[in-house]
Residue frames as a rotation matrix with the C-alpha (Angstrom) as fourth column:
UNK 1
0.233 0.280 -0.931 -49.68
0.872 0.363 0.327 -36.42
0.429 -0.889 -0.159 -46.62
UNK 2
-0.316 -0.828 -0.464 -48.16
0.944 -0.322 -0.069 -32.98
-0.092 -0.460 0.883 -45.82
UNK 3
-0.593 0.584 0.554 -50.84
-0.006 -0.691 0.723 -31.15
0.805 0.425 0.414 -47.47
UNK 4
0.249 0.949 0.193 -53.14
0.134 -0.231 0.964 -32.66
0.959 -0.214 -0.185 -45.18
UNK 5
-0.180 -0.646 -0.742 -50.97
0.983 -0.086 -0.164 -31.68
0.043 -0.758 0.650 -42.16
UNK 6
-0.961 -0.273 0.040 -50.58
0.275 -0.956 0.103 -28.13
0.010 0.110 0.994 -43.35
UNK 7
-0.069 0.997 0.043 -54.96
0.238 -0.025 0.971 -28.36
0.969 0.077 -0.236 -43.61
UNK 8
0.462 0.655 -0.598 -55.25
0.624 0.240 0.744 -29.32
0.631 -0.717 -0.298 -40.36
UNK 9
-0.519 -0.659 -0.544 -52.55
0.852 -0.447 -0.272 -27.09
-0.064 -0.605 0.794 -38.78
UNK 10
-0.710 0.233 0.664 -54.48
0.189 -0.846 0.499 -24.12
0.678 0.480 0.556 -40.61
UNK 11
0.066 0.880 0.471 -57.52
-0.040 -0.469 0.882 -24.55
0.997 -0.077 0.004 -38.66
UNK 12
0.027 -0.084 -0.996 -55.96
0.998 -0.050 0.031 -24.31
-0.053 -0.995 0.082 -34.91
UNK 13
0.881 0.431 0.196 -57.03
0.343 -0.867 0.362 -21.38
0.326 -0.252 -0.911 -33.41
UNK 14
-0.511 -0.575 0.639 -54.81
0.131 -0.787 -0.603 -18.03
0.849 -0.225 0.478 -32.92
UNK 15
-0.676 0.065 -0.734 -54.41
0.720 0.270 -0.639 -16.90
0.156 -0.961 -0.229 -29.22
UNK 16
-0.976 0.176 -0.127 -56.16
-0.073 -0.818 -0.571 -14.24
-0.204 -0.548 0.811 -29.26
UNK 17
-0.095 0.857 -0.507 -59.43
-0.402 0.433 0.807 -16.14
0.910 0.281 0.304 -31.20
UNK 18
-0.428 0.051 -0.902 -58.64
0.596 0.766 -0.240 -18.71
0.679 -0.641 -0.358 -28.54
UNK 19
-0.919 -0.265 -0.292 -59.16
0.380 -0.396 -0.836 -16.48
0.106 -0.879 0.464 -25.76
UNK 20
-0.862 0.498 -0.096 -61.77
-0.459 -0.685 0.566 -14.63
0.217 0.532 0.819 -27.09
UNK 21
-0.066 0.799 -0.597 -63.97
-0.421 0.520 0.743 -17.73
0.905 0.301 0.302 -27.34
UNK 22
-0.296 0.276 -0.914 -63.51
0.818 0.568 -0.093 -18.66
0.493 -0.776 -0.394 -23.89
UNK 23
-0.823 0.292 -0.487 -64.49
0.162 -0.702 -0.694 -15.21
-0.544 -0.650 0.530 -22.32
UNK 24
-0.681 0.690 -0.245 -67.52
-0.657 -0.428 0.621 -15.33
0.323 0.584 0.745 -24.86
UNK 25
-0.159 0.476 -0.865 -68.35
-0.068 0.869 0.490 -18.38
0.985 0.137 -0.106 -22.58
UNK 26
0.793 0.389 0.469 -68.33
-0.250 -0.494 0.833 -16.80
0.556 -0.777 -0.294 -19.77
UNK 27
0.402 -0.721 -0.565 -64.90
0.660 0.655 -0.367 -18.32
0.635 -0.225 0.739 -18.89
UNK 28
0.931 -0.364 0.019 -63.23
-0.257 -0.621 0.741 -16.22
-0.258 -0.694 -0.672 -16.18
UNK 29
0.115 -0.945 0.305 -59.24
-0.687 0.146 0.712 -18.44
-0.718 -0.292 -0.632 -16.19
UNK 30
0.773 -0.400 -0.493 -57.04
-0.296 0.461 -0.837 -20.30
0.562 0.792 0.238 -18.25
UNK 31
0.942 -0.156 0.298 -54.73
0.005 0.893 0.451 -22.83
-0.336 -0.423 0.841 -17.59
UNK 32
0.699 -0.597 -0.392 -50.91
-0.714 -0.570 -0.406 -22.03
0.019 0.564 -0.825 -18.68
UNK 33
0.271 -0.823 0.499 -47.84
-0.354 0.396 0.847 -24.57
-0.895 -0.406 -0.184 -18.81
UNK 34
0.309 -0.605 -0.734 -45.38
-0.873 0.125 -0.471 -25.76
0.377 0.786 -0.490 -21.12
UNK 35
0.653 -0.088 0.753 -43.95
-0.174 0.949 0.262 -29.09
-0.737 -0.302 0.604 -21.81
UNK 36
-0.151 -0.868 -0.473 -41.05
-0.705 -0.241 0.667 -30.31
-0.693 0.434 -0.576 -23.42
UNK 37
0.802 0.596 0.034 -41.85
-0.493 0.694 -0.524 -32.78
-0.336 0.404 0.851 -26.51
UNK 38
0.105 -0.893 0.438 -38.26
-0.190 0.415 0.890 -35.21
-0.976 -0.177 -0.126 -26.69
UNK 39
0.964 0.109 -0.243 -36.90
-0.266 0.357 -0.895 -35.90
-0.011 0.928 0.373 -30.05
UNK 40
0.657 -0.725 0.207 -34.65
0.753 0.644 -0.136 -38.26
-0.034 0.245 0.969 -31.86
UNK 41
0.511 -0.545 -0.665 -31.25
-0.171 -0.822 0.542 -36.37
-0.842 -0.163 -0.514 -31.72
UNK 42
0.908 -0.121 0.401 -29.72
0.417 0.343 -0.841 -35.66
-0.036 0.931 0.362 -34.54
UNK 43
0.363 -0.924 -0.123 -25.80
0.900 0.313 0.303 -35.61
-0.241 -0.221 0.945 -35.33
UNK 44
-0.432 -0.535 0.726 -23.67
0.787 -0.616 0.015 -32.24
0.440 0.578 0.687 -35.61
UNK 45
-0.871 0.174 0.460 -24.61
-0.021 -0.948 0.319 -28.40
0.491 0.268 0.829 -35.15
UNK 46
-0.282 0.943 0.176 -28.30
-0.367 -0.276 0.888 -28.25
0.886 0.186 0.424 -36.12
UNK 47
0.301 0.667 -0.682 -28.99
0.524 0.482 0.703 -30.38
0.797 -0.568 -0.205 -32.77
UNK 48
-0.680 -0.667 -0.304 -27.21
0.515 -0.140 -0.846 -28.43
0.522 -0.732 0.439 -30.12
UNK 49
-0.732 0.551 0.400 -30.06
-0.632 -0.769 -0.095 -25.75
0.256 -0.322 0.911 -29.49
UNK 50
0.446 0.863 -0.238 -32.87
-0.515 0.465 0.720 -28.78
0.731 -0.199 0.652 -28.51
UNK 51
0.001 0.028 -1.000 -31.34
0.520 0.854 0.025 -29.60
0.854 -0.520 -0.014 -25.58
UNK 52
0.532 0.846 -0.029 -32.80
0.125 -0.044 0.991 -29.45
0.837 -0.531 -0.129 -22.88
UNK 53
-0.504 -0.658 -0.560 -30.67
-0.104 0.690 -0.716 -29.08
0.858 -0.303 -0.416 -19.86
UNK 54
-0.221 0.453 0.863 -33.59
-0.975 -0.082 -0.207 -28.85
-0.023 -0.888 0.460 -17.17
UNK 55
0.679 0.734 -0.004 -35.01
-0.683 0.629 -0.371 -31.93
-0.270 0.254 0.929 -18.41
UNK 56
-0.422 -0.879 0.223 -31.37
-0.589 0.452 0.670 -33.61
-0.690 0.151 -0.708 -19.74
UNK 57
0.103 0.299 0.949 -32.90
0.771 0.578 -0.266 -34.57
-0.628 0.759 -0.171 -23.02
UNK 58
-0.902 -0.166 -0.399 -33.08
-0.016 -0.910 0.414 -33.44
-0.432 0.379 0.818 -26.16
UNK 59
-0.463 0.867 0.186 -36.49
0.814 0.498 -0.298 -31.92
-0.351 0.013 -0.936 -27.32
UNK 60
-0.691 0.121 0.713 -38.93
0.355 -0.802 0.480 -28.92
0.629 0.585 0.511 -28.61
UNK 61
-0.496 0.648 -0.577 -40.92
0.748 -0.019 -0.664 -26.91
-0.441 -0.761 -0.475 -26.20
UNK 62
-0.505 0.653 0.565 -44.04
0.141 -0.583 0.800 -25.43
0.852 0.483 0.202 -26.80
UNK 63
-0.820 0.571 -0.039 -46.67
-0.118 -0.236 -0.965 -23.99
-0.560 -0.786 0.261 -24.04
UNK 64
-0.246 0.965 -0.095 -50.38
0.643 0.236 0.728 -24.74
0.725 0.118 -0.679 -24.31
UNK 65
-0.558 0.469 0.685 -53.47
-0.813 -0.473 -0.339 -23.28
0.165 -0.746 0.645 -22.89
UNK 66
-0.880 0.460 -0.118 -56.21
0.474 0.866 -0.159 -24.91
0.029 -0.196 -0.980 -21.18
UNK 67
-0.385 0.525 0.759 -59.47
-0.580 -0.777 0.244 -23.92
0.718 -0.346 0.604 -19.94
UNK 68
-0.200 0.020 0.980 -60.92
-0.979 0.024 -0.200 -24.90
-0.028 -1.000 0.014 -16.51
UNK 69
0.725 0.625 0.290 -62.24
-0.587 0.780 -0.215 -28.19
-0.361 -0.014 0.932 -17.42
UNK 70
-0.188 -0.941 0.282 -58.13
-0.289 0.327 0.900 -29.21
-0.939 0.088 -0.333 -19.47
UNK 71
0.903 0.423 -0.076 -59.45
0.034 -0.248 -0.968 -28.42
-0.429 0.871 -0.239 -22.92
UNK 72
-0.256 -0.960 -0.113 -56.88
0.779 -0.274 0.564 -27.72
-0.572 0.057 0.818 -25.05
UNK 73
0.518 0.514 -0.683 -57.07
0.394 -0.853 -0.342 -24.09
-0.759 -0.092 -0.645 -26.68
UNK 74
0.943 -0.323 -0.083 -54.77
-0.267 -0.582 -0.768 -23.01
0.200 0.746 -0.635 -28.23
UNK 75
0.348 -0.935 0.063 -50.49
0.800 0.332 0.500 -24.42
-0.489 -0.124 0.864 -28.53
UNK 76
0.717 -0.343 -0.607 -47.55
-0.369 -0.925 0.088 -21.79
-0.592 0.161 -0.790 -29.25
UNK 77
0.629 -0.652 -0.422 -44.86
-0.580 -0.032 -0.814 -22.07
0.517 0.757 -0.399 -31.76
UNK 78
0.858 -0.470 -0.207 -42.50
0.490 0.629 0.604 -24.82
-0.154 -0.619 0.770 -30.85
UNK 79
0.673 -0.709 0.211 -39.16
-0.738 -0.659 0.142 -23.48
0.039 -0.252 -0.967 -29.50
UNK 80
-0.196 -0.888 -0.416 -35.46
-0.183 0.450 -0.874 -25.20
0.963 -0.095 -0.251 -29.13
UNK 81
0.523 0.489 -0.698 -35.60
0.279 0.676 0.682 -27.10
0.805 -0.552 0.217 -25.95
UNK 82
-0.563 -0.802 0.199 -32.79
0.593 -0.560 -0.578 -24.55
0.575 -0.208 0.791 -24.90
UNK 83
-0.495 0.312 0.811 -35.38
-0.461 -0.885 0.059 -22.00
0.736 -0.345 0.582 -24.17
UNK 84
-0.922 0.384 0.057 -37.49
-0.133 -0.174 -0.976 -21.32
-0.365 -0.907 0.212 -20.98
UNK 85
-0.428 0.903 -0.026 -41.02
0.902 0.426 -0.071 -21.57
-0.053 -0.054 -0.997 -20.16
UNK 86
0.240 0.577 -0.781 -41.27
0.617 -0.712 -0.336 -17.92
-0.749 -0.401 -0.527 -19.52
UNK 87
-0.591 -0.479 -0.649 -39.03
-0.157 -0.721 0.675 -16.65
-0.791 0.501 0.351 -22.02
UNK 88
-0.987 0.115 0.115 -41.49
0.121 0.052 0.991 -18.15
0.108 0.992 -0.065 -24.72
UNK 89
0.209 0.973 -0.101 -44.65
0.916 -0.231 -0.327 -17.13
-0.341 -0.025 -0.940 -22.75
UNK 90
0.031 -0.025 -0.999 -42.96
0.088 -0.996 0.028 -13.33
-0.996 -0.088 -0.028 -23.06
UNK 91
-0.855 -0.501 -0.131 -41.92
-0.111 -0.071 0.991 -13.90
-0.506 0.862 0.005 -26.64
UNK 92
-0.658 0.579 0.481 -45.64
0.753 0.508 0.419 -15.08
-0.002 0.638 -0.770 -27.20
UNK 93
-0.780 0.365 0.508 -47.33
-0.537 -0.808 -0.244 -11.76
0.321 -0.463 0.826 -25.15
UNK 94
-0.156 0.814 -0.560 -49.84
0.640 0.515 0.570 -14.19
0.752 -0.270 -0.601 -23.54
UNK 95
-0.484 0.398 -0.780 -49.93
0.691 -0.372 -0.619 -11.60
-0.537 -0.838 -0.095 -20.56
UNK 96
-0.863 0.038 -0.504 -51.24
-0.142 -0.976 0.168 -8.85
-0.485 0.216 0.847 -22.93
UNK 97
-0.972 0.068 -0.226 -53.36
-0.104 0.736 0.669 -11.37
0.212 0.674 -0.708 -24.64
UNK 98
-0.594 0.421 -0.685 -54.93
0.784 0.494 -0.376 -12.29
0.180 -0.761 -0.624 -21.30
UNK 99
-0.555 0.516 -0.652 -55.40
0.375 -0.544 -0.750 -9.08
-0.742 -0.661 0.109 -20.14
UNK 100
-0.664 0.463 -0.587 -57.37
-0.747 -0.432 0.505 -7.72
-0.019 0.774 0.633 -23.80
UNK 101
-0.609 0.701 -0.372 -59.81
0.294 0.635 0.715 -10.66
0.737 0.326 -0.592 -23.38
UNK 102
0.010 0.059 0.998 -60.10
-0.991 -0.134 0.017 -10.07
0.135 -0.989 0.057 -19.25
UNK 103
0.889 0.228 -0.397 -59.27
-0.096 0.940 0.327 -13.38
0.447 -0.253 0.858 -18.60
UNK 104
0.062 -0.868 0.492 -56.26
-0.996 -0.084 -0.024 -14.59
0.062 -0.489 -0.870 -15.89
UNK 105
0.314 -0.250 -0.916 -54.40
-0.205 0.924 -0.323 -17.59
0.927 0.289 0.239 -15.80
UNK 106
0.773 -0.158 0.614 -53.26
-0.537 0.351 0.767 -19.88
-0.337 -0.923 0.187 -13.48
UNK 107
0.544 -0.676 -0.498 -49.48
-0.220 0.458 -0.861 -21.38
0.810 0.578 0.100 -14.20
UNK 108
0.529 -0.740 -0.415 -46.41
0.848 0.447 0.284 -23.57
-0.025 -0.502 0.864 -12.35
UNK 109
0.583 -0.458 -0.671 -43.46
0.295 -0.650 0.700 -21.88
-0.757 -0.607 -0.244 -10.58
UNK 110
-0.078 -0.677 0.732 -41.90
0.899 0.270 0.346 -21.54
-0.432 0.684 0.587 -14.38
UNK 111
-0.164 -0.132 0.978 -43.63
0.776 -0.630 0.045 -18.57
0.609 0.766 0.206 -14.76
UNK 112
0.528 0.231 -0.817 -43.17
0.722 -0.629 0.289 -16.62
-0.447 -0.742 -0.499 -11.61
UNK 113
-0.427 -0.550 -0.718 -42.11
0.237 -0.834 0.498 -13.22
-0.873 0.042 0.486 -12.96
UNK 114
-0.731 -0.269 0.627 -43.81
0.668 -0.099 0.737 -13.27
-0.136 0.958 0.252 -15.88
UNK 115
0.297 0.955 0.008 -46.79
0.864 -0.272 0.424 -11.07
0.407 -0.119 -0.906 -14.38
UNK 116
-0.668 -0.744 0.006 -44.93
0.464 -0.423 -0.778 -7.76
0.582 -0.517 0.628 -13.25
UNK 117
-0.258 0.445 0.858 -48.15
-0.602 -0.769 0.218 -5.96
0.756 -0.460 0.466 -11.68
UNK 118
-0.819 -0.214 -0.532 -48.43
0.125 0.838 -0.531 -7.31
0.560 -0.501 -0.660 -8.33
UNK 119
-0.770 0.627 0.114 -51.29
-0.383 -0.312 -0.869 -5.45
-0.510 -0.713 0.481 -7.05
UNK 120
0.213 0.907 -0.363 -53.66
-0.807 -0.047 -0.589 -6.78
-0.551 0.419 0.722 -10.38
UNK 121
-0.400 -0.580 0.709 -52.32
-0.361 0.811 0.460 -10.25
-0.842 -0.072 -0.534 -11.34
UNK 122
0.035 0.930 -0.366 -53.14
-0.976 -0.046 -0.211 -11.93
-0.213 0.364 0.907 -14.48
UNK 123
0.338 -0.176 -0.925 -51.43
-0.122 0.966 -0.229 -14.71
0.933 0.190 0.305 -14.07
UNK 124
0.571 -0.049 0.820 -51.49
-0.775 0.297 0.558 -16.52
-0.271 -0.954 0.132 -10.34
UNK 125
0.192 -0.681 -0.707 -48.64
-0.356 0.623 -0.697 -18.67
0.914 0.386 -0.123 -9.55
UNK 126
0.784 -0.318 -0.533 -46.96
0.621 0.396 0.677 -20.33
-0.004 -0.862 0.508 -6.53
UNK 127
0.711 -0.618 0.334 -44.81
-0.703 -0.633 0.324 -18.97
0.011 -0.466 -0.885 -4.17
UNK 128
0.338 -0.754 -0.563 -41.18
0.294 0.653 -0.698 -20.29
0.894 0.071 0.442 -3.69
UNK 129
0.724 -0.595 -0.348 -39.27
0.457 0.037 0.889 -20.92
-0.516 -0.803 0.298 -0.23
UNK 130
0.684 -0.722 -0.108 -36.05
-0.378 -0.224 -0.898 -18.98
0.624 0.655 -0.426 -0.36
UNK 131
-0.453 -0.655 -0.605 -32.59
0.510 0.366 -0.779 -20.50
0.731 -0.661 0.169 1.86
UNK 132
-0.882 -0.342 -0.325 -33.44
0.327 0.056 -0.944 -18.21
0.341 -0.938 0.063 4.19
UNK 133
-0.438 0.897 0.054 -37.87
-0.892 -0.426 -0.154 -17.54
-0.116 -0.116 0.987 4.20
UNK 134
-0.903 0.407 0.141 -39.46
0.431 0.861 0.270 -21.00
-0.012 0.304 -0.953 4.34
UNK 135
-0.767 0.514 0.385 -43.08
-0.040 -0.637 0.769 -20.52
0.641 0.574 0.509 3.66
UNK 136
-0.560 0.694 0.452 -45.95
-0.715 -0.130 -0.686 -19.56
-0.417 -0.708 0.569 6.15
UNK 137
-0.622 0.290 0.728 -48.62
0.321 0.942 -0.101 -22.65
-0.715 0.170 -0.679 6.08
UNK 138
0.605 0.719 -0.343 -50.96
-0.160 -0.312 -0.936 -19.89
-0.780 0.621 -0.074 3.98
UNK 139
0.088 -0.437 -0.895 -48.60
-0.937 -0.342 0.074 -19.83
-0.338 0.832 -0.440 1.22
UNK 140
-0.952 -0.246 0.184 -47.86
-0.255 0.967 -0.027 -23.55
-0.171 -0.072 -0.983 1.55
UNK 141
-0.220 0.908 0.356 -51.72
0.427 0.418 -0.802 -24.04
-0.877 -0.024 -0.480 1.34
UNK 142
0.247 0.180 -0.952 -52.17
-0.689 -0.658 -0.304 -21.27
-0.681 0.731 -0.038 -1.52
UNK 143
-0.775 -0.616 0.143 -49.44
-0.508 0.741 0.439 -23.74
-0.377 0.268 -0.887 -3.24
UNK 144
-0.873 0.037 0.486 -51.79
-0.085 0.970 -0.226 -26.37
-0.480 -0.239 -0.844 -3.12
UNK 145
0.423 0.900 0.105 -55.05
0.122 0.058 -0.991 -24.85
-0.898 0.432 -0.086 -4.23
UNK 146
0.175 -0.481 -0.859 -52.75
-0.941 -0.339 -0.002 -23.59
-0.290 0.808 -0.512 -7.72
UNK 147
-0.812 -0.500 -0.302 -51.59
-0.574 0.779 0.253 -27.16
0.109 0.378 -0.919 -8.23
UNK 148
-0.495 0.678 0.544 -54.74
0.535 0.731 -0.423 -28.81
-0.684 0.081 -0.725 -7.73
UNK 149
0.549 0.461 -0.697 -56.37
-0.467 -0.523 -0.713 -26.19
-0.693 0.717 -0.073 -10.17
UNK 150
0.174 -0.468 -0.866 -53.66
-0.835 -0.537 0.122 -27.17
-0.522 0.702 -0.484 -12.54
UNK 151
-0.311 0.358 0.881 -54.28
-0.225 0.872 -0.434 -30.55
-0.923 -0.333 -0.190 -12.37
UNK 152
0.566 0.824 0.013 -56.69
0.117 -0.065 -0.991 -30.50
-0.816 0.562 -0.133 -15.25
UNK 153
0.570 -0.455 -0.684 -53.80
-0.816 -0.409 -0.409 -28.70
-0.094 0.791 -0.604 -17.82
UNK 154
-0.659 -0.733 0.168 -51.37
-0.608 0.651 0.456 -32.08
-0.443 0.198 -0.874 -17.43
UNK 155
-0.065 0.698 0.714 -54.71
0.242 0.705 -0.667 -33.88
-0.968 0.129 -0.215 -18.77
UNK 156
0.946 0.265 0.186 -54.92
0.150 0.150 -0.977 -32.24
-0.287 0.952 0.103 -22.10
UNK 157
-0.154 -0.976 -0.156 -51.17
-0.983 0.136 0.120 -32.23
-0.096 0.171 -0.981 -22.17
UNK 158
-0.700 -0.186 0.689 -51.31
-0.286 0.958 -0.032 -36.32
-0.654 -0.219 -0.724 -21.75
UNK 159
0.742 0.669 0.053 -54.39
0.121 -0.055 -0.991 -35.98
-0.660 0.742 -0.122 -24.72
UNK 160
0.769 -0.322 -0.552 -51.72
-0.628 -0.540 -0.560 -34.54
-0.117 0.778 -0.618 -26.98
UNK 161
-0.272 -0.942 0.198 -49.07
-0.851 0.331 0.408 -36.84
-0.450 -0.057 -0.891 -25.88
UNK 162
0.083 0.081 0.993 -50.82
-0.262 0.963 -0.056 -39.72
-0.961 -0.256 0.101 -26.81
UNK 163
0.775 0.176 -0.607 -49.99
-0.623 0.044 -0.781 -39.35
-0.111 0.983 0.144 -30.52
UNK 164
0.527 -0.745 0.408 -47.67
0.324 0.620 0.715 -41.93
-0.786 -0.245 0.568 -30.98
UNK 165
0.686 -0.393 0.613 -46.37
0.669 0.008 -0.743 -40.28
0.287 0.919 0.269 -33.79
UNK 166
0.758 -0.375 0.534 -44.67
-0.400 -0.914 -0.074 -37.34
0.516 -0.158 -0.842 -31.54
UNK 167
0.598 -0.757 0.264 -42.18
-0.194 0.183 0.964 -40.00
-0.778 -0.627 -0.038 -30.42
UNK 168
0.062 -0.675 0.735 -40.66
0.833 0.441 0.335 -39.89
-0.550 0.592 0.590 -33.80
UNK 169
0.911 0.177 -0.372 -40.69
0.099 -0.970 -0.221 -36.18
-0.400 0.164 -0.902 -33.81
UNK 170
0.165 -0.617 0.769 -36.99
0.826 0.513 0.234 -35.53
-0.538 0.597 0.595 -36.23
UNK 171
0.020 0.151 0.988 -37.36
0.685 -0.722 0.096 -31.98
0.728 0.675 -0.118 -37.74
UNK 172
-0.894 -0.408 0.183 -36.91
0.310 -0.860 -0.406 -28.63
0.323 -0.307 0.895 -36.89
UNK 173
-0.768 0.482 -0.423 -39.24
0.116 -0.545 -0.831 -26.11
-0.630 -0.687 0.362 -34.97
UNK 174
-0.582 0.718 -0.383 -41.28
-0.813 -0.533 0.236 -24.78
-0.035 0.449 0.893 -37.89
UNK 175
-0.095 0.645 -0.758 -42.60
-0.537 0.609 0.585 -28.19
0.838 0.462 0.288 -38.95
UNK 176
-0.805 0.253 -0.537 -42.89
0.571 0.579 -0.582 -29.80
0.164 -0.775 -0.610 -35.36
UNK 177
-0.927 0.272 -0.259 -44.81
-0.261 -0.962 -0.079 -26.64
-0.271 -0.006 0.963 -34.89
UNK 178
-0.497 0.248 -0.832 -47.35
-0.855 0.024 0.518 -28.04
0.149 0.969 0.200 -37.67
UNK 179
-0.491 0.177 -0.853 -47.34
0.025 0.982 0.189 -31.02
0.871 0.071 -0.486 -37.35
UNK 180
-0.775 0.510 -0.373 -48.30
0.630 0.579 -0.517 -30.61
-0.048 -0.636 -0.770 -33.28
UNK 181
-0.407 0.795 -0.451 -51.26
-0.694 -0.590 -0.413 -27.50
-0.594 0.144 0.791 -34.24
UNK 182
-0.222 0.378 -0.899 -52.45
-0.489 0.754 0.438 -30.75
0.844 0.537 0.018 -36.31
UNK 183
-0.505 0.560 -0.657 -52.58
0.373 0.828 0.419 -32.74
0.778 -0.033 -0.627 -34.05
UNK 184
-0.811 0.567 -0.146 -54.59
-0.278 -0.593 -0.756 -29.87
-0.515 -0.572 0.638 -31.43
UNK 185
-0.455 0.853 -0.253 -57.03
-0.852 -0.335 0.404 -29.95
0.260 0.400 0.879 -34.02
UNK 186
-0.228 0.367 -0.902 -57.37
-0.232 0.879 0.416 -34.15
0.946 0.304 -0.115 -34.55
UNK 187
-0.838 -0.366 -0.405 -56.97
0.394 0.110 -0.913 -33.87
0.379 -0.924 0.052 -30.16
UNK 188
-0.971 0.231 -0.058 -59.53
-0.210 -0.947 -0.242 -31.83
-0.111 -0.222 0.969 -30.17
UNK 189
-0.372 0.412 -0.831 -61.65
-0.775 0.354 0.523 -33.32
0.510 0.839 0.188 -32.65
UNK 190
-0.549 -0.285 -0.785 -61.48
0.080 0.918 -0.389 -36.91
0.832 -0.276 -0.482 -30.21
UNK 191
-0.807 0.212 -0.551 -62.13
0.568 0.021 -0.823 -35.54
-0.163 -0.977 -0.137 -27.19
UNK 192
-0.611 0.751 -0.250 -65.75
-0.669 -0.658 -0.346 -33.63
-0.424 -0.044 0.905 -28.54
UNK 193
-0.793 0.069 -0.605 -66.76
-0.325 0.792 0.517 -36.73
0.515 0.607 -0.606 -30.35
């Protein structure tokens, strides 16, 4: 059974194929966000890095693309639930990725900073209120058009989730890893049927 795991894991697409194949469709944006996937905790050490404390579980996070319609595309190495959303978009270079295809994303307030050029964005986020700047109703409306765009990326996130096998996830990064670039493919595979 692990062979055919390691098959199917083989044929998920690399980001930079991924991309590729949506700007060869005339795609313009991608869809960016991460999600934590909970696992059984396991005793001692080895579990301490997979917890989560944003989320107050313990779990593996990985980030996904989309494309405008909540495809999935393309999933990143799964990380200790310790880490950030941004620190494993930077660790993945999806902005360099993006910007060698010409394509720009759209992502949640997890990855505000992760775009440093502010005059040529490739990745659009929301704005945040600070204590003492609440936001103007444009920014507050901006907000809104970003989160209804993103809309679409919690759909092929809630595709992927529905393996019932990823609630008996048990194993370290590399093979969650695997196991969920398996199921992209079989996720994939469903929803083109």
């Amino acid at each position: 059974m692990q062979f055919d795991v390691e098959l199917l894991s083989a044929r998920a697409p690399r980001l930079d194929r991924a991309l590729k194949k949506i700007a060869r469709k005339g795609g313009v944006v991608v869809l960016l966000d991460g999600t934590l996937v909970r696992t059984r905790r396991r005793t001692g050490n080895e579990n301490r890095p997979n917890y989560s404390g944003k989320h107050k579980a313990h779990g593996l996070l990985f980030l996904a693309l989309t494309d405008e319609t909540g495809n999935l595309v393309w999933i990143s190495a799964a990380k200790p639930g310790r880490f950030s959303e941004i620190t494993t978009a930077r660790h993945n270079r999806i902005t360099t990725h993006l910007w060698e295809a010409g394509l720009g994303a759209v992502a949640d307030l997890g990855f505000v900073g992760l775009d440093d050029d502010p005059d040529d964005p490739v990745i659009v986020t929301g704005r945040r209120a600070t204590r003492g700047h609440p936001l103007t109703d444009a920014q507050k409306e901006a907000n809104r058009l970003v989160s209804r765009e993103r809309a679409a990326n919690e759909h092929g996130f809630a595709d992927l989730k529905n393996w019932r096998i990823l609630t008996k996830v048990r194993m370290n990064a590399r093979h969650a890893t695997t196991l969920l670039r398996a199921l992209l493919v079989l996720t994939n595979a469903e929803v083109h049927r």
